[in-house]
Backbone as a ProteinNet text record, in pm:
[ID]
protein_1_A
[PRIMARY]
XXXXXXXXXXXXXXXXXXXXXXXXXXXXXXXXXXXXXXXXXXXXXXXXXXXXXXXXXXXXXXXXXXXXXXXX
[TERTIARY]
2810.1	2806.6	2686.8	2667.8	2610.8	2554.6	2384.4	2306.2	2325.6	2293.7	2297	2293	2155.7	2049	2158.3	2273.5	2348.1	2484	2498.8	2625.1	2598.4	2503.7	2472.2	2352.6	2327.6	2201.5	2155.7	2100.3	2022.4	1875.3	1872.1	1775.3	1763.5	1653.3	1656.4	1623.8	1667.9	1688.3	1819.7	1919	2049.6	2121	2189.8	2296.7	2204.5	2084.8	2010.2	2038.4	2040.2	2002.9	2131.5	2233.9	2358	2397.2	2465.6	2478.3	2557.6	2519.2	2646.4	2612	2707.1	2767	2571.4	2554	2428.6	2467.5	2350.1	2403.6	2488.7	2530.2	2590.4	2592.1	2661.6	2629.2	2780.8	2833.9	2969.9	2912.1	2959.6	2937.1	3024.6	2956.4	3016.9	3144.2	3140.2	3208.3	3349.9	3315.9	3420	3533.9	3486.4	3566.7	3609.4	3596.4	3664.9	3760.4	3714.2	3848.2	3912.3	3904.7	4039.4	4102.8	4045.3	4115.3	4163.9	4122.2	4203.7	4311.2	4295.2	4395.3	4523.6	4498.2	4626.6	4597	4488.8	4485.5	4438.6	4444.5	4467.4	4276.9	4242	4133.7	4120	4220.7	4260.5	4275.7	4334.4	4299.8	4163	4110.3	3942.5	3893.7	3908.8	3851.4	3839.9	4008.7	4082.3	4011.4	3991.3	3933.7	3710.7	3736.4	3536	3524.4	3533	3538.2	3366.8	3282.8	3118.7	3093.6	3179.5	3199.5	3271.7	3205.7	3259.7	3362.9	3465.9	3561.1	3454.7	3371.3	3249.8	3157.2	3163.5	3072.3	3121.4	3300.7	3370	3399.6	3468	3459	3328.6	3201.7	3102.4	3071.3	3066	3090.7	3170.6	3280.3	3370.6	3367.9	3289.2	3271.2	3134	3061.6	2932.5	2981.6	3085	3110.1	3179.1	3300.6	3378.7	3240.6	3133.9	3028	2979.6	2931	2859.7	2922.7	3050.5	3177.5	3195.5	3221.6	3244	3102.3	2970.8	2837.8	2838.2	2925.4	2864.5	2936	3050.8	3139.2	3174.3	3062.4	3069.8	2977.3
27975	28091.4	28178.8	28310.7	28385	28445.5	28477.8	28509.1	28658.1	28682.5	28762.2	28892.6	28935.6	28995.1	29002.9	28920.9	28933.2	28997.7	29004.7	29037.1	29223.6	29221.1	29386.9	29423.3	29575.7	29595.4	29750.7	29796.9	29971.8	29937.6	30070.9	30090.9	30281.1	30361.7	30501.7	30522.2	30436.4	30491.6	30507.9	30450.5	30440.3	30426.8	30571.2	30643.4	30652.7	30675	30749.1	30663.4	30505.1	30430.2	30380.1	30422.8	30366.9	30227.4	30170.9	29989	29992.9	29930.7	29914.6	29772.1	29749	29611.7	29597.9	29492.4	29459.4	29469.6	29519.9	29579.9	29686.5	29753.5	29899.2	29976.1	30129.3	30203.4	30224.7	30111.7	30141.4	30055.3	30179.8	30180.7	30081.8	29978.9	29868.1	29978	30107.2	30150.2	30203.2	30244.9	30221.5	30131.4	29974.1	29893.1	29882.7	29909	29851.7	29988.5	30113.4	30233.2	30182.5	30144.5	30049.5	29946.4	29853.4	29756.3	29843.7	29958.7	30046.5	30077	30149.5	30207.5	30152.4	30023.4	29914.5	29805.7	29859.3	29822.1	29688.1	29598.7	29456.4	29473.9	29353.2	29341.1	29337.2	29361.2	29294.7	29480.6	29539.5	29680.4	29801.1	29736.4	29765.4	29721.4	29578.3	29533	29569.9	29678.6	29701.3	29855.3	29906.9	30034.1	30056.8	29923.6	29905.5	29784.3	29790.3	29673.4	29621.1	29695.5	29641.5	29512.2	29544.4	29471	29354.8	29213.9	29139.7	29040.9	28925.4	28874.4	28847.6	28747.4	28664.9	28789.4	28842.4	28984.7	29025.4	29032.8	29093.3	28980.2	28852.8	28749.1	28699.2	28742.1	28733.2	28783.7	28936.5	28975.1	28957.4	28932.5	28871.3	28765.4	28702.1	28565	28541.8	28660.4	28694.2	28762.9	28873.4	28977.1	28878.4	28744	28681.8	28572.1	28540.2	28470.3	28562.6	28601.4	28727.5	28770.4	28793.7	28818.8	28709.3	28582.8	28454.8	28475.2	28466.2	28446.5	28501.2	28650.4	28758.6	28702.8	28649.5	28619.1	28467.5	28378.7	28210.1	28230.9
21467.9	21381	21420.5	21458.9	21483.7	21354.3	21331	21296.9	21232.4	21121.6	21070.2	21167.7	21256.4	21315.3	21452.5	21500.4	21580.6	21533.6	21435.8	21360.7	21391.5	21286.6	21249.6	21250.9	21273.6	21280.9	21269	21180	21115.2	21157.2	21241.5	21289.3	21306.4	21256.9	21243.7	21391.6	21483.3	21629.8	21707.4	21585	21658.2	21557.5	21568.8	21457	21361.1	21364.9	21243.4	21140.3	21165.7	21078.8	21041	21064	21009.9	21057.7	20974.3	21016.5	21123.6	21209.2	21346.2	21426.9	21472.5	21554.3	21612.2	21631.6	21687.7	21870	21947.3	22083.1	22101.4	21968.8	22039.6	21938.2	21954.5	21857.8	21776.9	21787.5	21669.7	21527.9	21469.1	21306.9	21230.2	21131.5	21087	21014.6	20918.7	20876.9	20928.6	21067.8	21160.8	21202.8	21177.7	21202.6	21020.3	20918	20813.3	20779.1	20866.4	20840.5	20910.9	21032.8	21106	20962.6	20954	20843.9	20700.9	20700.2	20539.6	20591.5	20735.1	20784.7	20846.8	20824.6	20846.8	21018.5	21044.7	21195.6	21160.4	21322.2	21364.3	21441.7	21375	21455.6	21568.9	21622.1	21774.6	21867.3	21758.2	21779.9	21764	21649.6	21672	21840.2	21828.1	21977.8	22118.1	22111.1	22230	22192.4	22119.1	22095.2	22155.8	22078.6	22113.8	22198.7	22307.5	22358.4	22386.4	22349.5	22314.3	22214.7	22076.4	22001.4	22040.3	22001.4	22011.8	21915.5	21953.5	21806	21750.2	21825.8	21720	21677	21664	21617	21450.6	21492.4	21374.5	21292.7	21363.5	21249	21190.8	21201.3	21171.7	21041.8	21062.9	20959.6	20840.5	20903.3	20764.4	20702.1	20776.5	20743.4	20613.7	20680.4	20606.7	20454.9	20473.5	20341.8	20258.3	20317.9	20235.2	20152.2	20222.4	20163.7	20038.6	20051.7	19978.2	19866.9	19899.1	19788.8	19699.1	19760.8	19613.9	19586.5	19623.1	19566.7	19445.1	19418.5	19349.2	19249.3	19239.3	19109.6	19048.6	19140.6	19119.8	19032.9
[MASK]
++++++++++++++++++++++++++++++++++++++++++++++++++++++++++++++++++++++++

């Protein structure tokens, strides 16, 4: 399981601070308009190929944590 600090990362040097994939400049918000917009993670991937699976299942793995925390 990859590290928070590997998952994602805001920094006011890249995208002016906006959250994005750790190692590149795609915006975490980017990949979840893919997932509103009906798309396959597999199509984010083929779109950002910087981003990695273990990058995105990371994250989800992190938001689905975070999510039961808030309501256990």
């Amino acid at each position: 399981m990859l590290a928070l600090s590997e998952i994602l990362n805001s920094s006011p040097d890249v995208m002016g601070g906006t959250p994005v994939f750790a190692g590149t400049r795609v915006p975490i918000q980017t990949f979840l308009d893919y997932l509103k917009a009906g798309e396959s993670i597999y199509d984010f991937l083929e779109g950002f190929p910087t981003v990695t699976q273990e990058q995105v299942i990371g994250l989800l793995e992190e938001a689905e944590k975070r999510l039961i925390n808030m309501v256990a």
